[in-house]
Backbone as a printed PyTorch tensor [residue, N CA C, xyz], in Angstrom:
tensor([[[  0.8060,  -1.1830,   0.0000],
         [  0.0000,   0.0000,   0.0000],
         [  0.8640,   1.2690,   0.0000]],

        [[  2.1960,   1.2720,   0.7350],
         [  2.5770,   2.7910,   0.6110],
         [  3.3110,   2.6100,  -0.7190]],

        [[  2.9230,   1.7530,  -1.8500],
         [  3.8550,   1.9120,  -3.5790],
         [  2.6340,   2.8380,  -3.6790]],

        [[  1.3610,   2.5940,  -3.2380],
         [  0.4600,   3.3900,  -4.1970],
         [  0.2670,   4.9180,  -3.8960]],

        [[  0.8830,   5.1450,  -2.4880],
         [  0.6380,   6.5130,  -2.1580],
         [  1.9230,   7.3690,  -2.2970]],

        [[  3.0590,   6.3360,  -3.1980],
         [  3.8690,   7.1300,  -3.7500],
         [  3.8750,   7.6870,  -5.3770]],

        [[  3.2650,   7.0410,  -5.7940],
         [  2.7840,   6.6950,  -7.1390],
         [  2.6600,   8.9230,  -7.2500]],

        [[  1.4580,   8.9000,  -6.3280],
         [  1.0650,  10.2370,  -6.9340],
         [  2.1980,  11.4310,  -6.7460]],

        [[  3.1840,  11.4030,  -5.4980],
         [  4.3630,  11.8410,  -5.4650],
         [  5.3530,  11.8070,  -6.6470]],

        [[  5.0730,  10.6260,  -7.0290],
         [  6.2760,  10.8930,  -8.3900],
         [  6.1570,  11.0910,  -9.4050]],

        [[  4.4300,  10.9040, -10.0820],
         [  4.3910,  11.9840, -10.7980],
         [  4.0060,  13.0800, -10.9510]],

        [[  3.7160,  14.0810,  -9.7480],
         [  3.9540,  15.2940,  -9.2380],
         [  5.8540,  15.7620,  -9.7230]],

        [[  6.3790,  14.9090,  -9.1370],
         [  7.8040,  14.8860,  -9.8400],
         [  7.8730,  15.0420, -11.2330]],

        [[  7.6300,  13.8160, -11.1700],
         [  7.8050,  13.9800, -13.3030],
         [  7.4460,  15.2140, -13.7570]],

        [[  5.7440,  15.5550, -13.3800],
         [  5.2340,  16.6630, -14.8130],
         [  6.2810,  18.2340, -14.0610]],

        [[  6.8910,  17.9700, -12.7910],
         [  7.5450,  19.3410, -12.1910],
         [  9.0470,  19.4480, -12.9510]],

        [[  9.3330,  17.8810, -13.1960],
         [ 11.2220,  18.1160, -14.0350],
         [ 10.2080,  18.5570, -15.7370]],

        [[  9.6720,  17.9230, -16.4910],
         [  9.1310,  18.1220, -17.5610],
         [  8.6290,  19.2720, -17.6600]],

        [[  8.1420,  20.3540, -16.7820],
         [  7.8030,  21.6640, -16.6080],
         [  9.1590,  22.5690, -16.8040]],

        [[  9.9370,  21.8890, -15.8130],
         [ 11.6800,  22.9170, -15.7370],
         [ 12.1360,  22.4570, -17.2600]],

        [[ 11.7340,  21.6220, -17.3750],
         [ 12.6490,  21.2840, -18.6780],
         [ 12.5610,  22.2100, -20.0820]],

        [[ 10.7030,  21.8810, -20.4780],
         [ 10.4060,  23.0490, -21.2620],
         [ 10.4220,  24.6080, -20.9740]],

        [[ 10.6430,  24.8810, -19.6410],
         [ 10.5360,  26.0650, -19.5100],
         [ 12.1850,  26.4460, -19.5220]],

        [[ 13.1440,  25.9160, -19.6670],
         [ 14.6400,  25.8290, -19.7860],
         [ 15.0120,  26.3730, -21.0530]],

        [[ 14.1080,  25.1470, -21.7740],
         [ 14.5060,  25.0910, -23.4420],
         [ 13.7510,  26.5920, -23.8680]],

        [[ 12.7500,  26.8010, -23.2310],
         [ 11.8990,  28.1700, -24.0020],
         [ 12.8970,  29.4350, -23.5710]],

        [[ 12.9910,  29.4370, -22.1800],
         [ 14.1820,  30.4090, -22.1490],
         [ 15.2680,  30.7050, -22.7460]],

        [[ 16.0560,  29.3430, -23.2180],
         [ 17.0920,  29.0170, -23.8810],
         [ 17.1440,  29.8540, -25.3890]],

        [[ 15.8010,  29.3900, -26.0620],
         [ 15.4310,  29.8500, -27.3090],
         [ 15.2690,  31.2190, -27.3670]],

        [[ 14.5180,  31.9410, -26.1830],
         [ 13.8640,  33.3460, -26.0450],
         [ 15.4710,  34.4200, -26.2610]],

        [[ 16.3950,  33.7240, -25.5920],
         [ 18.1120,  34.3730, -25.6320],
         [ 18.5610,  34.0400, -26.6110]],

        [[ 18.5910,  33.0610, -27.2100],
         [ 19.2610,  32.9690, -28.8800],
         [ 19.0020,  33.6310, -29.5700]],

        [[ 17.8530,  33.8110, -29.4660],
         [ 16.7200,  34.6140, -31.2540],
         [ 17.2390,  36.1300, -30.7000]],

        [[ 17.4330,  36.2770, -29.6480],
         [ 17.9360,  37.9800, -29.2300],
         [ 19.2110,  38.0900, -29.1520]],

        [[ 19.9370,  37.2070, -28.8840],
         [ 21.5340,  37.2130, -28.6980],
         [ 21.4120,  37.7820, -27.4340]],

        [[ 21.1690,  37.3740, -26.2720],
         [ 21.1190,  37.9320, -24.8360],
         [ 21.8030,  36.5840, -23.8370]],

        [[ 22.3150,  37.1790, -23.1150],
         [ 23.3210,  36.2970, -22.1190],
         [ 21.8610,  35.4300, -21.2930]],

        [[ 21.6540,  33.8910, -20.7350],
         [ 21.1010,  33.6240, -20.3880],
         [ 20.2870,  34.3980, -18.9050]],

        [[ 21.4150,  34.6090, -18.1920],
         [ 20.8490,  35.2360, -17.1710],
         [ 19.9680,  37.1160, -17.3310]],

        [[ 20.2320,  37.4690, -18.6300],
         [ 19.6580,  38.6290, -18.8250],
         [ 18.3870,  38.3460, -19.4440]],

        [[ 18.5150,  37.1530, -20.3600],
         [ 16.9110,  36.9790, -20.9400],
         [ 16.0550,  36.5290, -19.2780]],

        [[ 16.5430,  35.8290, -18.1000],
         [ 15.4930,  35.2810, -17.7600],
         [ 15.6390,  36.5430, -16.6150]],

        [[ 16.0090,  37.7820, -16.3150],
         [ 15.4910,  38.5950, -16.0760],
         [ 14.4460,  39.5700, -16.1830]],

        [[ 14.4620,  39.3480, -17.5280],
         [ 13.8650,  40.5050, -18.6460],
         [ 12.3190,  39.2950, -18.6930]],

        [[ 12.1960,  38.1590, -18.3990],
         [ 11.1700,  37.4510, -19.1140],
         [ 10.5640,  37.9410, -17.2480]],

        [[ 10.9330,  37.1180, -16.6380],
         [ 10.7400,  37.5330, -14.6960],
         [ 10.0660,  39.2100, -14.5820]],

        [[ 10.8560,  39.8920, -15.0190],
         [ 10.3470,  41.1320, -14.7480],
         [  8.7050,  41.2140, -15.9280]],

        [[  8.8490,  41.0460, -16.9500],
         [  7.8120,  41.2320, -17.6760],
         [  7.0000,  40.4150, -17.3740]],

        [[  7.0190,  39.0550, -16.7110],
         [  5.9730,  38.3080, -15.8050],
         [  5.0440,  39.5070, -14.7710]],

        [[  6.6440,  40.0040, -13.9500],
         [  5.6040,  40.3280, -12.6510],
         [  4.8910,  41.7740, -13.2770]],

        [[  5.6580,  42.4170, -13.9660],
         [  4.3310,  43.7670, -14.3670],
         [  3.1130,  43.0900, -15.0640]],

        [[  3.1630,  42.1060, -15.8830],
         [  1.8600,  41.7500, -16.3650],
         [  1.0150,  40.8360, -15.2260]],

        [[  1.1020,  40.5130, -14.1020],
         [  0.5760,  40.0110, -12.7880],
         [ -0.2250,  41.5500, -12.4230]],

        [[  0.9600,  42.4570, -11.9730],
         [  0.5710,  43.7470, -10.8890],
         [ -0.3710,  44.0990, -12.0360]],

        [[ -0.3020,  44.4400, -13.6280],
         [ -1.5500,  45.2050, -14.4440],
         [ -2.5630,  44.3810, -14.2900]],

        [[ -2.8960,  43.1480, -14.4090],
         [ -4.1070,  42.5130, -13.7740],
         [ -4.4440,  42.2510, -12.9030]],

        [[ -3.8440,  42.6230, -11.6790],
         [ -4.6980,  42.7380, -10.5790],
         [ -5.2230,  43.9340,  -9.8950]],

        [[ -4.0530,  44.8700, -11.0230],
         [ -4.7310,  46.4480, -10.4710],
         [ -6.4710,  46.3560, -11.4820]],

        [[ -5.9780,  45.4140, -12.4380],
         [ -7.4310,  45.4880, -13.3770],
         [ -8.9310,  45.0410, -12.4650]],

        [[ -8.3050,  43.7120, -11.8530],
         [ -9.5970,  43.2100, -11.1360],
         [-10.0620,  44.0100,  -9.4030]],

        [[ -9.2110,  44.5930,  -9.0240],
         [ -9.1590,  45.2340,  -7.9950],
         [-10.3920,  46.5820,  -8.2560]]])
């Protein structure tokens, strides 16, 4: 019985590495096509996340 109540633990795992993974490769791509150092594209993507968060919640507010 505790194989089965690990079962859902690991693939909570799986789809979380398969999440980092594509979201790696998209970053990866987002800095090539610009010629930007990795750590500057995933600044620039982070920051343009959180202003488009704060404009929709100043929207629903």
């Amino acid at each position: 019985m505790s194989e089965r109540r690990a079962l859902p633990h690991l693939d909570r795992v799986r789809v979380e590495v398969r999440l980092e993974s594509e979201l790696a490769e998209r970053l990866y791509d987002f800095a090539s096509e610009r010629r930007m150092r990795l750590s500057d594209a995933a600044a620039r993507v982070i920051e343009t996340g959180l202003n488009t968060i704060e404009s929709e919640g100043a929207r629903t507010e």
